[in-house]
KEROGU-704634 format. One record per residue (C-alpha): x, y, z. Coordinates in steps of 0.1 Angstrom, whole numbers, padded with zeros to 4 digits, always signed. Last residue first. Example, Ala and Ser with C-alpha at 12.3 -4.5 7.8 and 13.67 -1.06 7.14 Angstrom:
BEGIN
+0137-0011+0071+0123-0045+0078
//
This chain:
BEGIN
+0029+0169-0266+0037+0140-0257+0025+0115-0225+0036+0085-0204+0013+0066-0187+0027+0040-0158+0043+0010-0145+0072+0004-0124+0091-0028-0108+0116-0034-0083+0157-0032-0069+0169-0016-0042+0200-0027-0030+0219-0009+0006+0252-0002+0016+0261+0010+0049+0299+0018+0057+0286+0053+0069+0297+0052+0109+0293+0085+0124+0306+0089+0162+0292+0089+0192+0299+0098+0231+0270+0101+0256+0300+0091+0282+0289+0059+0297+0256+0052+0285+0255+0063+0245+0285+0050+0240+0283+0051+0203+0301+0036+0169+0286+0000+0176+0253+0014+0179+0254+0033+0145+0246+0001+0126+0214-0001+0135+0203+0036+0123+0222+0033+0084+0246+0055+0071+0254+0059+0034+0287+0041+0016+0274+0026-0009+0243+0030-0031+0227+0004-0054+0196+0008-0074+0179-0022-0096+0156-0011-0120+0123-0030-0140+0100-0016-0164+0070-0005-0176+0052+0013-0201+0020+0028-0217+0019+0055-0244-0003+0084-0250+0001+0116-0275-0009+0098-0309-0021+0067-0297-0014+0036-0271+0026+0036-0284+0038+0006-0259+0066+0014-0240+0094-0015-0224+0122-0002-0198+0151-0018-0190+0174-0007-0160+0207+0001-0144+0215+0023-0114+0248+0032-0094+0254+0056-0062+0286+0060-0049+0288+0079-0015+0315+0103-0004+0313+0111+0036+0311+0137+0050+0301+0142+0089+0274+0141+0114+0273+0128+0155+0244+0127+0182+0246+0110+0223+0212+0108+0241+0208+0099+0277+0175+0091+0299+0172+0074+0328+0193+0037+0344+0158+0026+0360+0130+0041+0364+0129+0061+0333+0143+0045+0310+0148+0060+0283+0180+0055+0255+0188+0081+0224+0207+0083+0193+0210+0104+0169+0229+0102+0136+0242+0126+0108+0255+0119+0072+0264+0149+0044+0271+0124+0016+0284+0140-0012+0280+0119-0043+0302+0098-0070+0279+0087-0100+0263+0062-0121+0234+0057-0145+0225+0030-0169+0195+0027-0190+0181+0003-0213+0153+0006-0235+0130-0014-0254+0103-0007-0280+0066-0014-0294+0046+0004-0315+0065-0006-0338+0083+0023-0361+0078+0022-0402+0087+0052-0411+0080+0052-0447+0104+0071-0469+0090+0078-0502+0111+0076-0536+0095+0096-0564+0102+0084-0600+0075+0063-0602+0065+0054-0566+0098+0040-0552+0096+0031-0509+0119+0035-0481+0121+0020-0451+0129+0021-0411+0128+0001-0382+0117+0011-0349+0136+0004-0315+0143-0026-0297+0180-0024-0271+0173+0017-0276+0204+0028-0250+0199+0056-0226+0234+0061-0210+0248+0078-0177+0269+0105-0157+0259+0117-0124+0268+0149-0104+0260+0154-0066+0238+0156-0038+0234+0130-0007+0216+0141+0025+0219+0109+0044+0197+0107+0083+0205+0078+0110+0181+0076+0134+0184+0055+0168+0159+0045+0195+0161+0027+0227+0126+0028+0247+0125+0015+0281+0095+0002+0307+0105-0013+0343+0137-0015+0359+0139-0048+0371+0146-0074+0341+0143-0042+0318+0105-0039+0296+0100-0035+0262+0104-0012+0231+0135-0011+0207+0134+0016+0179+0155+0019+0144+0154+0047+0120+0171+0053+0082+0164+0085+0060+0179+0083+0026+0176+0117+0009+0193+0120-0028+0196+0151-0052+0211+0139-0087+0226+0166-0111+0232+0155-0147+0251+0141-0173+0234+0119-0202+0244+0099-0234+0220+0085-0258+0227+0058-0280+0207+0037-0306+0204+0059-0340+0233+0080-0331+0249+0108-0307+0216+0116-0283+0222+0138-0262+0207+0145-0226+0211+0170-0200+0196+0158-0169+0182+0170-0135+0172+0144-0106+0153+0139-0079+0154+0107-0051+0138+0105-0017+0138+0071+0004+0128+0062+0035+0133+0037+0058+0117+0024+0093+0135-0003+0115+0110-0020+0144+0120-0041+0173+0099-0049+0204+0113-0067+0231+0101-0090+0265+0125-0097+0296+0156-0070+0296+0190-0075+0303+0210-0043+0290+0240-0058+0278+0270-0067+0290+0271-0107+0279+0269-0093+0244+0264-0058+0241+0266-0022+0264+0301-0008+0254+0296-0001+0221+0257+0010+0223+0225-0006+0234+0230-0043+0225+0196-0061+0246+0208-0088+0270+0182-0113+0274+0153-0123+0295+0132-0161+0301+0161-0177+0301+0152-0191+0268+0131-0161+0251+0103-0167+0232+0079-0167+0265+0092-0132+0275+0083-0115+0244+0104-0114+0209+0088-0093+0181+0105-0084+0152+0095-0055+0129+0103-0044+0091+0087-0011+0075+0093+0005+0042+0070+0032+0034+0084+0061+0025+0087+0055-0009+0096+0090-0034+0103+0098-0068+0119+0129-0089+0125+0131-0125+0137+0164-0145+0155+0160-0182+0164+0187-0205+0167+0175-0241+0201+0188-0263+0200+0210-0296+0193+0242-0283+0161+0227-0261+0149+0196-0286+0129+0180-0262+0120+0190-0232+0116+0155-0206+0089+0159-0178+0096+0129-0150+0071+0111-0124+0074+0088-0099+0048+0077-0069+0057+0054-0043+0052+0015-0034+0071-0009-0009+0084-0044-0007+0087-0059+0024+0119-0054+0044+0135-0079+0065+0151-0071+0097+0175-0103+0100+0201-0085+0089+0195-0060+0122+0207-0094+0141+0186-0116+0165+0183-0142+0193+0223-0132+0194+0248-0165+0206+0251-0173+0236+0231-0206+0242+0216-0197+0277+0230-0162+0281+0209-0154+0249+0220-0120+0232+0197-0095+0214+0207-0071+0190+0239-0080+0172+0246-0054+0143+0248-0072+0105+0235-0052+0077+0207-0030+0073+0180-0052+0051+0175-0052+0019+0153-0030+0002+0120-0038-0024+0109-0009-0047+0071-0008-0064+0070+0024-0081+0037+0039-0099+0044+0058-0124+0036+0089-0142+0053+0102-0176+0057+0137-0192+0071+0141-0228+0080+0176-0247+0083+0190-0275+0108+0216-0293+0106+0229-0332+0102+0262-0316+0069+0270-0334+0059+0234-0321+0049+0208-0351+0024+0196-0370+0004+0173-0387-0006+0142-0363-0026+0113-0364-0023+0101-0404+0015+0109-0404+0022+0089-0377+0019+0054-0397+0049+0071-0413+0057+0095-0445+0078+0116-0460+0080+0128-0495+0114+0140-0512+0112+0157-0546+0128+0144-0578+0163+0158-0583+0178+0126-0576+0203+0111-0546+0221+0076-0545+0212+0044-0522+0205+0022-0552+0169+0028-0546+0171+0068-0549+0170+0092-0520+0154+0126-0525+0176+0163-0528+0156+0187-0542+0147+0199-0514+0108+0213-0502+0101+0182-0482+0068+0171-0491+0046+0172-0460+0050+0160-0428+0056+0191-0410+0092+0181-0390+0107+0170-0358+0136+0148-0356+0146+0111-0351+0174+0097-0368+0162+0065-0382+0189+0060-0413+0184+0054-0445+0205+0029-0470+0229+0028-0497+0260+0040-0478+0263+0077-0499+0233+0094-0478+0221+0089-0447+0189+0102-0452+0165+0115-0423+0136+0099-0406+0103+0119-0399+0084+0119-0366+0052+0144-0368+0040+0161-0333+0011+0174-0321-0006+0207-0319-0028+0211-0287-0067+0191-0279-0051+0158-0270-0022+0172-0253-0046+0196-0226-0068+0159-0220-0033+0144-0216-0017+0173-0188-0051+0174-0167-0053+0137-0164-0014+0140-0158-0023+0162-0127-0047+0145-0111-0026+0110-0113+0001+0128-0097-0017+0146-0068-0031+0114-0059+0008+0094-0056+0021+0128-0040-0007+0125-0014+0003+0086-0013+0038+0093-0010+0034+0116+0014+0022+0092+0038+0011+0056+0029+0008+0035-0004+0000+0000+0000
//
């Protein structure tokens, strides 16, 4: 399900791109022409704006690959739905999604120790994460000076994982909960029931300059705006001390430049046509086509953690905080399939995996505090964490 701001964003979304493909449908649309490669004997499917009429040159491809003095006239299976262009020759596309992202889970941080077996009831790597949903949208200007202009942004706060261990699941009948560096193992706070619960959430935009340099290959560079916001919280009772609440949350503010690929892995084909002695170039694109995409980059991580144990009739309330810099990579790769619906709306989907190293995440910060002793911390950020998932959604031009 959808919860929070990402389901307002989610609603908001879908209102808006109503609004954007009722506007499309009743504006000026767009004609997609193919231009000739002259002198190898066949055409080529560079895509460009253009009124599909008769081009006015004299220059028209022959058979045989050569060049005429009979004019040129273009056609596709787009030519009977659209018939004309922006003033500015530009366009532009807008898609909404719907993203459904799974994470793994936090690493490995003891949590709760048996004195009966010793070993650790459980680890923050057992924390699983379901899988999650949030909105995503993008609006891509084509055609801006020569290059497109890309801005995406999408956002899940939803992931939730939870472990339960009361009194009657534990051997001894109580356990030693890890609290900070000095506070774990045999050490530990011994308590008789807990609750454990990690929260995530993730915030991503990004702002693209894109080229395309041939028929298949489009190169990007752009700025990437990352917020990765991590928590953990242990609920329960001490063996004698009554009610206590240990909580930690770990916040990355990453920002920073990527670089990246679009790559058309199915695309359309092209053709040409003699009539007489007037060649016509038939665009012949499928309504179906693949992409690829692949994105990288090295970010500034500006990382900060809190951490915080009450107990209020026992050992009583502390809290210890640290921040610092740290760089972060962050990779992505994915395929993407779109089906052409009509002359302004398309339907895809797709699948992305996500990677990003070097972030700080809330378990693993109680290893680099002493939250009892001194109220002492520091800011650990060897975290990695996969996200990989599904999309769907409408994607619009006009």
């Amino acid at each position: 399900m959808i919860h929070g701001k990402s389901g307002a964003l989610a609603l908001l979304g879908i209102f808006f791109w109503t609004v954007v493909a009722s506007a499309a449908d009743s504006g000026l649309p767009l004609a997609f022409n193919s231009e000739t490669m002259a002198g190898n004997g066949r055409l080529g499917d560079m895509v460009y704006c253009s009124t599909p009429s008769p081009a006015t040159n004299e220059e028209s491809a022959t058979a045989d690959g050569g060049t005429d003095t009979e004019p040129l006239q273009r056609s596709s299976w787009l030519s009977d739905l659209v018939n004309n262009c922006a003033p500015c020759g530009c366009y532009w596309t807008a898609s909404a999604d719907i993203l459904l992202l799974h994470r793994s889970a936090s690493g490995s941080q003891p949590l709760l120790f048996d004195p009966l077996s010793q070993t650790y009831l459980v680890n923050s790597s057992d924390m699983a994460f379901p899988w999650a949903a949030g909105p995503r949208a993008s609006v891509i200007a084509h055609n801006l000076y020569g290059f497109d202009l890309e801005a995406s942004f999408f956002a899940i706060d939803s992931w939730t994982a939870s472990a339960d261990f009361p009194t009657s699941s534990l051997p001894a009948g109580f356990a030693f909960l890890s609290v900070d560096s000095v506070f774990q193992g045999m050490g530990g706070i011994p308590v008789t029931d807990a609750r454990f619960t990690e929260r995530s959430q993730l915030y991503n935009g990004e702002l693209n300059l894109r080229q395309q340099i041939n028929n298949s290959v489009t190169l990007l560079a752009g700025f990437r705006w990352v917020e990765l916001y991590d928590s953990y919280q242990a609920q329960g009772n001490t063996f004698s001390d009554g009610a206590f609440t240990h909580s930690v949350r770990a916040f990355n503010h990453m920002y920073g430049f990527q670089l990246g690929t679009d790559v058309a892995l199915f695309q359309q084909n092209s053709g040409y046509s003699q009539f007489g002695q007037t060649t016509v170039i038939q665009d012949q694109p499928s309504r179906f086509r693949i992409n690829g995409i692949l994105k990288a980059g090295i970010f500034a991580n500006t990382a900060s953690q809190e951490s915080e144990y009450s107990n209020p009739s026992g050992l009583g309330d502390f809290t210890a905080q640290a921040a610092g810099k740290h760089p972060t990579f962050l990779g992505e790769a994915g395929v993407v399939a779109t089906y052409q619906l009509g002359t302004h709306v398309a339907l895809h989907g797709g699948y992305q995996v996500m990677y990003v190293d070097g972030v700080a995440l809330a378990s693993r910060q109680i290893s680099s505090t002493d939250l009892i002793t001194t109220q002492f911390a520091t800011i650990e950020t060897a975290g990695s964490v996969l996200y990989h998932g599904a999309n769907a959604g409408l994607e619009f031009t006009w």
